[in-house]
MIMI-635819 format. One line per field, with one value per residue (C-alpha): x, y, z; residue number from 0. Coordinates in steps of 0.2 Angstrom, whole numbers, plus 2048, in hexadecimal, padded with zeros to 3 digits. Example, Ala and Ser with C-alpha at 12.3 -4.5 7.8 and 13.67 -1.06 7.14 Angstrom:
east (83E, 844)
north (7EA, 7FB)
up (827, 824)
nr (0, 1)
***
This chain:
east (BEC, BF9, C06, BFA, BF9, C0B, C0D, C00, C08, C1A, C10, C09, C19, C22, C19, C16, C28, C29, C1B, C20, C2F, C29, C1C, C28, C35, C26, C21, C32, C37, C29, C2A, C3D, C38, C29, C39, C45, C38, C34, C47, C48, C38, C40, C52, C53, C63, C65, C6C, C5A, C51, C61, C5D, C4B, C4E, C5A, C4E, C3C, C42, C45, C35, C2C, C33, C2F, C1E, C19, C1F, C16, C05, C0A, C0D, BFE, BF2, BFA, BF7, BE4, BE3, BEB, BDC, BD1, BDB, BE4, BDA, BC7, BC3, BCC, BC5, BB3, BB3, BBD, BB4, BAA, BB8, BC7, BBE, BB8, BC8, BD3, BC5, BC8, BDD, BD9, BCA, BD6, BE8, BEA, BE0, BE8, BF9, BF5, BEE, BFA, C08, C08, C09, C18, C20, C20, C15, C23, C24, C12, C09, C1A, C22, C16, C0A, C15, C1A, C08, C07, C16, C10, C00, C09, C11, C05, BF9, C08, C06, BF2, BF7, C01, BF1, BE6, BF0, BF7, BE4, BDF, BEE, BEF, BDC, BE1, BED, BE3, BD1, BC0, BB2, BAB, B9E, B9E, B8D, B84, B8D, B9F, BA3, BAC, B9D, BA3, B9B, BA6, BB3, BBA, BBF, BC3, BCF, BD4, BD9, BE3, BF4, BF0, BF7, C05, C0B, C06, C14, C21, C1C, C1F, C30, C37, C32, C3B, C49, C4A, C4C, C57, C62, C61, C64, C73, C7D, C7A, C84, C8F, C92, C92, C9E, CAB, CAE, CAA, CAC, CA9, C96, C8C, C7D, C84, C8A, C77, C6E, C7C, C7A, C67, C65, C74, C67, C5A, C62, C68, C54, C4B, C54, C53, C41, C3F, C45, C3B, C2B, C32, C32, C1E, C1B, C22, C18, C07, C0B, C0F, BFE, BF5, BFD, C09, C0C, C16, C1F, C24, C29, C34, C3D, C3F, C36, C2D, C2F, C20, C2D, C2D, C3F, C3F, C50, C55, C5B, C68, C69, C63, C5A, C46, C43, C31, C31, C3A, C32, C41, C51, C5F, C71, C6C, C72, C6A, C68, C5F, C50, C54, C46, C37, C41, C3E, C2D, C24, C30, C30, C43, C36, C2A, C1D, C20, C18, C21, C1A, C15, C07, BFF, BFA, C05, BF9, BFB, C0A, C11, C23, C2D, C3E, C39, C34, C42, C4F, C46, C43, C56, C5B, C4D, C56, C66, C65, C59, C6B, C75, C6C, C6C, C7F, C82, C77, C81, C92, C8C, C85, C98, C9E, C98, CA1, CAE, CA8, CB1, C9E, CA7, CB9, CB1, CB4, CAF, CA0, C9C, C9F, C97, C87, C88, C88, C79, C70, C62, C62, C52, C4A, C4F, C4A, C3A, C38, C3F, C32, C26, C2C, C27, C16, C10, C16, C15, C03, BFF, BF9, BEB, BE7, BDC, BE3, BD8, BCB, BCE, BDC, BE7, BE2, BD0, BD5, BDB, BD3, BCF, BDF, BEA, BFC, BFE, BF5, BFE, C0F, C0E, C0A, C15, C22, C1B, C19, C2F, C33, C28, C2D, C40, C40, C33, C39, C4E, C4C, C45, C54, C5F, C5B, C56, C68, C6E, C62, C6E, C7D, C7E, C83, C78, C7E, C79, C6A, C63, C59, C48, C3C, C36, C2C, C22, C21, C26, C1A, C19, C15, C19, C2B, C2E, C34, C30, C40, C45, C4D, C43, C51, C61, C6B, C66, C54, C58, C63)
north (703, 706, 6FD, 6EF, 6ED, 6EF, 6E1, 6D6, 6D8, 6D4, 6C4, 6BF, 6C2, 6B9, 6A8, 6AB, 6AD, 69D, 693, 69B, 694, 67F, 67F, 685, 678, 66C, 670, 66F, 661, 658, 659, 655, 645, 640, 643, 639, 62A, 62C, 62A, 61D, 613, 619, 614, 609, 612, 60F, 620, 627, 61C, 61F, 632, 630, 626, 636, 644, 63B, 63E, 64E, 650, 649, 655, 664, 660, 65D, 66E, 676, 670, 675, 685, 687, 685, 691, 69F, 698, 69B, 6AC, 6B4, 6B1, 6B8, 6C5, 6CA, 6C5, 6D6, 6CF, 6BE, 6C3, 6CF, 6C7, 6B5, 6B2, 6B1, 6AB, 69E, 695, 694, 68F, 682, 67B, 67A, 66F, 665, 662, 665, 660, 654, 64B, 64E, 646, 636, 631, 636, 627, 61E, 627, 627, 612, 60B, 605, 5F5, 5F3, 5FA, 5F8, 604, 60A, 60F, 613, 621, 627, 62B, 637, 63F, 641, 648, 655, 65A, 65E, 668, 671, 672, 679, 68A, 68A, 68D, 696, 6A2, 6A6, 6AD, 6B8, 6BD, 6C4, 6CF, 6D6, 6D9, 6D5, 6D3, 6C8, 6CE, 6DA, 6E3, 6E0, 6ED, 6E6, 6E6, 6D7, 6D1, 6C5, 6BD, 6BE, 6B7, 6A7, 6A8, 6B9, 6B6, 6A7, 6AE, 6BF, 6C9, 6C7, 6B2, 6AC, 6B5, 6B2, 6A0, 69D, 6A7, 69F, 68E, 692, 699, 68A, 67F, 68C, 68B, 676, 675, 682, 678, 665, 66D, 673, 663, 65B, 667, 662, 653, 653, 65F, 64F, 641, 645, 633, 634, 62D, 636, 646, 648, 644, 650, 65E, 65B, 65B, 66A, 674, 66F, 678, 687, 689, 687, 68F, 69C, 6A7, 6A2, 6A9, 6B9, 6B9, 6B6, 6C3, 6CF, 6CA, 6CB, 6DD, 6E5, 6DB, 6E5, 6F6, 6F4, 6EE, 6F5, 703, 70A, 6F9, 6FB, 70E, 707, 6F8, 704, 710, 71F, 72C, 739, 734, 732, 72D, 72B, 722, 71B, 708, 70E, 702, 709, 714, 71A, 71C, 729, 729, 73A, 745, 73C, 737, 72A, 72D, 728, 722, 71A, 71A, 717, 722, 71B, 70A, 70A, 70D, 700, 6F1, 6FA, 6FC, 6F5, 709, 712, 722, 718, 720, 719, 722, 726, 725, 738, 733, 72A, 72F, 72F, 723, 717, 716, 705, 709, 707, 704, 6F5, 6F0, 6F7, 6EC, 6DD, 6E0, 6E1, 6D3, 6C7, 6CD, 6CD, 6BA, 6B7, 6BD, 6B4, 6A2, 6A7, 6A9, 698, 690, 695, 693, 681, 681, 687, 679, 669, 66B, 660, 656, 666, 66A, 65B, 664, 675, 676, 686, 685, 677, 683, 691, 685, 682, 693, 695, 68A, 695, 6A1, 69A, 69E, 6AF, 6B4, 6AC, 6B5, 6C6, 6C3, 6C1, 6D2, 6DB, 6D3, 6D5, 6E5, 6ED, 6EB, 6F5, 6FE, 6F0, 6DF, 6DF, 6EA, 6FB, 6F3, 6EE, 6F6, 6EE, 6F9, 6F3, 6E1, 6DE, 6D9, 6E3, 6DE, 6E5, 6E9, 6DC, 6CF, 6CD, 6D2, 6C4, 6B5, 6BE, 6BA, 6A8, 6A7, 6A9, 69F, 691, 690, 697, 686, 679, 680, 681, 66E, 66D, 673, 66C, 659, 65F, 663, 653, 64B, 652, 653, 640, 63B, 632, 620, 610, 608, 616, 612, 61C, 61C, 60B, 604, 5F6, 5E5, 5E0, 5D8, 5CC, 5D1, 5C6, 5C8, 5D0, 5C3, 5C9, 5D6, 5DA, 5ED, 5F4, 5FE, 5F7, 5E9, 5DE, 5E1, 5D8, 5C8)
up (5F1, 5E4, 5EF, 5F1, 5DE, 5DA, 5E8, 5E0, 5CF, 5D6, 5DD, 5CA, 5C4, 5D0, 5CC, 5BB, 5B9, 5C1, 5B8, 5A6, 5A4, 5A9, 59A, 590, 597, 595, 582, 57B, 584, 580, 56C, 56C, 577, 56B, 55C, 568, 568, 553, 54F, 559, 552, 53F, 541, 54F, 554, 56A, 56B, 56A, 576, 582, 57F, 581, 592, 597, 595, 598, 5AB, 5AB, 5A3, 5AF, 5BD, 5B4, 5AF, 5C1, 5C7, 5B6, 5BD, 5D0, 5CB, 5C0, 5CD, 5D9, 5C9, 5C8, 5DB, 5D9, 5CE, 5DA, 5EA, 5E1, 5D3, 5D7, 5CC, 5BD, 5BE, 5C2, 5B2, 5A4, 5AE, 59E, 591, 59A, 5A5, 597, 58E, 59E, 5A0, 58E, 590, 5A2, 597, 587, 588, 59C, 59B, 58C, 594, 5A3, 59B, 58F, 59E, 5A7, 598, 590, 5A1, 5A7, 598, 58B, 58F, 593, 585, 576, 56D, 561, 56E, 579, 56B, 568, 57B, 578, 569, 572, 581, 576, 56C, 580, 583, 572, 576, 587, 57D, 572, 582, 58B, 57C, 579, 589, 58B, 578, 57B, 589, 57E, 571, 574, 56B, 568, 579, 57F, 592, 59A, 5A6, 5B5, 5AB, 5A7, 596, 58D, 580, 56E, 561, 569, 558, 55A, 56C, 56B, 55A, 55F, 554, 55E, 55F, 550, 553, 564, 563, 558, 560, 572, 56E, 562, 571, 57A, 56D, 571, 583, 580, 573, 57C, 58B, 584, 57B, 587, 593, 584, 580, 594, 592, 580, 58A, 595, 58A, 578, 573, 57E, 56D, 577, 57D, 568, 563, 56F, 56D, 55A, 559, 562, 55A, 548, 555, 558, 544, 53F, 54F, 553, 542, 540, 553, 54C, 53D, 549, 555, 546, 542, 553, 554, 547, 54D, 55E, 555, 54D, 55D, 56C, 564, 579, 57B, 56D, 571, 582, 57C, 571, 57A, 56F, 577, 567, 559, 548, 538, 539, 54B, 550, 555, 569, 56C, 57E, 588, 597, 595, 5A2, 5A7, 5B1, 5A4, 595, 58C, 58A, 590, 58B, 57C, 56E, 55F, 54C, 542, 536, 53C, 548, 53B, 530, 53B, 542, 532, 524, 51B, 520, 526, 52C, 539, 54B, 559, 56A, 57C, 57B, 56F, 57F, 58E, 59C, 5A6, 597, 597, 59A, 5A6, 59A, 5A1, 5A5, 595, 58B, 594, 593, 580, 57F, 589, 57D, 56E, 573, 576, 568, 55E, 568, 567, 554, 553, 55B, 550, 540, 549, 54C, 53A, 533, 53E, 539, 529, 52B, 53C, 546, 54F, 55B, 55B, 561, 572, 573, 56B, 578, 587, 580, 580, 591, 595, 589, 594, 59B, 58B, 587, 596, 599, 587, 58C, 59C, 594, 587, 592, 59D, 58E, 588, 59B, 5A2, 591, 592, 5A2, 5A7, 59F, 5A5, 596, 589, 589, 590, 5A4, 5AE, 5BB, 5C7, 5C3, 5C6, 5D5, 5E4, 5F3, 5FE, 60B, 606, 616, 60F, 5FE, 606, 611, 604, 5F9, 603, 607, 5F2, 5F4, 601, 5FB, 5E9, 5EB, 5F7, 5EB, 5DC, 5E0, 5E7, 5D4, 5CC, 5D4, 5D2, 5BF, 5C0, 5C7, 5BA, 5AB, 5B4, 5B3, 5A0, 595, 594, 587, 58E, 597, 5A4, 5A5, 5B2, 5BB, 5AD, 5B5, 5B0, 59F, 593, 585, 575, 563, 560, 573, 582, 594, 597, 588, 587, 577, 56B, 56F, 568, 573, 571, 55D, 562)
nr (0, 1, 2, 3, 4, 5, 6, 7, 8, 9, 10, 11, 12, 13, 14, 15, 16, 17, 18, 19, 20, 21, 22, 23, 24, 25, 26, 27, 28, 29, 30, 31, 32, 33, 34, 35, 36, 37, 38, 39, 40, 41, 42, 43, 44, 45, 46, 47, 48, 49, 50, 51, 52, 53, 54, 55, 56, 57, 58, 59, 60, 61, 62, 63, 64, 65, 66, 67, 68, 69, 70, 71, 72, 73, 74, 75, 76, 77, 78, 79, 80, 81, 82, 83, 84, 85, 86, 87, 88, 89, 90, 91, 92, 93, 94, 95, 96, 97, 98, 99, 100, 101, 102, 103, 104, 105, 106, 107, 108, 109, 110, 111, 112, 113, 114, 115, 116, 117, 118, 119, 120, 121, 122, 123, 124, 125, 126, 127, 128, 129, 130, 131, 132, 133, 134, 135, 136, 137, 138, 139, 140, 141, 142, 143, 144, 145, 146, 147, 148, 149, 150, 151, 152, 153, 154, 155, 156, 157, 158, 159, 160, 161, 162, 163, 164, 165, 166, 167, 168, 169, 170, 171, 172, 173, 174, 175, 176, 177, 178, 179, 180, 181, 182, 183, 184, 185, 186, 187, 188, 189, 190, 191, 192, 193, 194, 195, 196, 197, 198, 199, 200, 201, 202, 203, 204, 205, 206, 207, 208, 209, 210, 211, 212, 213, 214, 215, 216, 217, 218, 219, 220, 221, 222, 223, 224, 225, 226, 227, 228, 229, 230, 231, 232, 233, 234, 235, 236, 237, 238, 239, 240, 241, 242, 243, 244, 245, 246, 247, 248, 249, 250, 251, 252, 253, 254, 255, 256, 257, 258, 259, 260, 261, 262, 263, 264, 265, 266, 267, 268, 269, 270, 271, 272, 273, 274, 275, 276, 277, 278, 279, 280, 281, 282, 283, 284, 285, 286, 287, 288, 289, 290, 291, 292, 293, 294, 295, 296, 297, 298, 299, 300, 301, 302, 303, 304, 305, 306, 307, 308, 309, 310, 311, 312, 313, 314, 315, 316, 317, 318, 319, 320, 321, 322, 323, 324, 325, 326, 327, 328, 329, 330, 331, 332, 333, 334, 335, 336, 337, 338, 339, 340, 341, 342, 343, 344, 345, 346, 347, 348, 349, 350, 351, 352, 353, 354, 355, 356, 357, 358, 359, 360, 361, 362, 363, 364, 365, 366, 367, 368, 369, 370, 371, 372, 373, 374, 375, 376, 377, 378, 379, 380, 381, 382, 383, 384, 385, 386, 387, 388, 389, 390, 391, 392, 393, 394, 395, 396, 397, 398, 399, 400, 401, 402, 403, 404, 405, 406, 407, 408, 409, 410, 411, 412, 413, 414, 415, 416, 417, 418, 419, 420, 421, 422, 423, 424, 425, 426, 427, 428, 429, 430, 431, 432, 433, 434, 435, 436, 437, 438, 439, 440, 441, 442, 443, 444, 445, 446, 447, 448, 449, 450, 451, 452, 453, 454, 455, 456, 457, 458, 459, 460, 461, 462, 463, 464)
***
């Protein structure tokens, strides 16, 4: 059975890893499109209609595959993990069923309009249909961010006779005491992802057209992103990690690498967490730092993996890595955001060409922070699928190793296939560069509306002659 459930968890993973990262896409990119449209509406400048034009497809790709790939997950908890869905049923049933009734629902409705309705319904309406997009996307992370915060650290429940999780408090439930923390650093990291993202398609675009108007506008506004964002990421990251030190102090022993309970833990740069012998190895270290950033005291008390017992213990190696690789970029997006900062003095933010290319490479930055970060909140919660209260083991549904390799390996071809087609007109999409009186999708038949003639291209200069 063990094999079975590692199998079923590579499975989740698997699709998870693949679903995780188009919310996000779809969050961020939705909020820069609703700020796209409100500049435009305020200044009347073309450049952000073109810009709105430019991205809006792309949106529309990547929200489709989000919702594709949510319902194979929803599918999942009943074929993989009936256990888990039959006990923790009560609470997290109800709460999936208000992000479809509320955020998807709100999405989906004002979609169409943001999509094709500019010319039907006018621009101010046509702007209320984006915010409202944006904001579903936002009450999506709510929902979502809720449920999986309570199985990390869950109360305002009760376990009935035949063990089930019964709720007693939603209050407590949907405001659990990791909720208000993750929330935030979820949906920073989406604006991350995004802003990491639009920039380097204009730093693309900028290293073989410096003159593109568009490519200089989208690379700007997300260079502003990463100057902002990214040190407020860290500064979340920092509440984050001592919410976790007080709720779920095994992760945090795991992620850093501590097996030793100190009040003078180290900061492990590197090292080897070796599960057997119950130590790191190769590692390199700074003394007090540890308990510094753990607990804010230079001998701080920070407890190692010892103080737990070895069956729950999360596997640490895993999560040690992953914790680096989050960080590690979390820096990095940071640097480029004061570089960028240093060079707008002067207009040389244009003249950097190797800014500009170290922005493309940045491209997927986001989205492997955001997966790393993810590693370390999911496996450094095992052996739990709710934490101290239902193990994985618990969860799973009684299946074959057969049965879950075999759509396992469906699961890959099936979304390596869907999903790479994907990317790959995503790319095409943004490999084209932005042009004046960008084209969006087919918007219909044009209307007439006081001061609009049948045709008329809203935001440009034509639009006012």
């Amino acid at each position: 059975m063990t094999d079975a459930v590692f199998l079923a968890r590579v499975q989740f993973a698997f699709t998870v890893g693949f679903h995780i990262v188009l919310p996000a896409f779809s969050i961020g990119l939705a909020s820069y499109l609703a700020v796209l449209e409100g500049l435009w509406l305020r200044t009347g400048r073309a450049v952000y209609q073109d810009l709105f034009q430019y991205w809006v497809k792309a949106f529309a790709l990547v929200f489709a595959m989000g919702v594709v790939s949510g319902l194979v997950m929803s599918y999942e908890f009943g074929t993989n993990w009936s256990q888990f869905a039959d006990r923790v049923g009560p609470v997290v049933g109800p709460l999936m069923g208000y992000e479809v009734l509320t955020a998807f629902f709100l999405e989906s409705g004002f979609l169409g309009i943001m999509l094709f309705g500019l010319k039907r319904v006018g621009p101010g309406l046509h702007f209320f249909a984006t915010c409202v997009v944006a904001l579903g996307t936002l009450m999506s992370a709510f929902w979502i961010l809720a449920v999986n915060s309570w199985m990390q650290t869950p109360q305002g429940f009760r376990i009935d006779a035949a063990g089930r999780f019964v709720p007693t408090d939603w209050w407590a439930v949907i405001f659990n005491p990791s909720f208000l923390v993750r929330l935030p650093h979820m949906v920073i990291a989406a604006y991350l992802c995004v802003g990491f993202f639009v920039g380097a398609v204009g730093a693309w675009h900028l290293l073989r057209d410096r003159g593109n108007v568009a490519a200089r506008t989208m690379f700007s506004m997300a260079m502003w992103m990463a100057t902002i964002v990214a040190p407020a990421q860290i500064v979340m990251g920092d509440i984050h990690g001592l919410n976790t030190r007080h709720y779920q102090p095994a992760k945090i022993a795991a992620l850093e690498g501590d097996w030793e309970t100190s009040t003078a833990a180290p900061l492990i740069l590197f090292g080897w967490p070796n599960m057997q012998q119950e130590r790191t190895q190769y590692e390199v270290a700074l003394p007090h730092l540890g308990s510094l950033i753990l607990t804010h005291q230079w001998n701080g008390r920070v407890e190692g993996l010892k103080a737990f017992p070895a069956a729950d213990r999360p596997y640490a190696p895993v999560v040690f890595f992953a914790f680096r690789i989050m960080v590690g970029l979390g820096f990095l997006m940071a640097a480029v955001g004061l570089a960028s900062l240093v060079l707008r003095r002067g207009g040389r933010l244009w003249r950097a060409r190797w800014l500009q290319r170290i922005a493309v490479v940045m491209a997927p930055a986001g989205f492997i922070a955001l997966l790393a970060g993810w590693v370390v909140t999911e496996v450094g919660r095992q052996p739990f699928t709710v934490y101290g209260q239902l193990r994985t083991v618990d969860s799973v549904s009684p299946i074959g190793l057969p049965g879950i390799a075999t759509s396992l390996a469906a699961f890959a071809v099936v979304y390596l296939t869907v999903y790479g087609a994907g990317l790959v007109y995503l790319l095409a999409l943004v490999r084209r560069p932005p042009v004046p009186a960008e084209a969006g999708p087919p918007a219909g038949v044009p209307i007439r509306t006081a001061g609009i003639t049948p045709g008329q291209t809203f935001g440009h200069p034509s639009a006012a002659e």
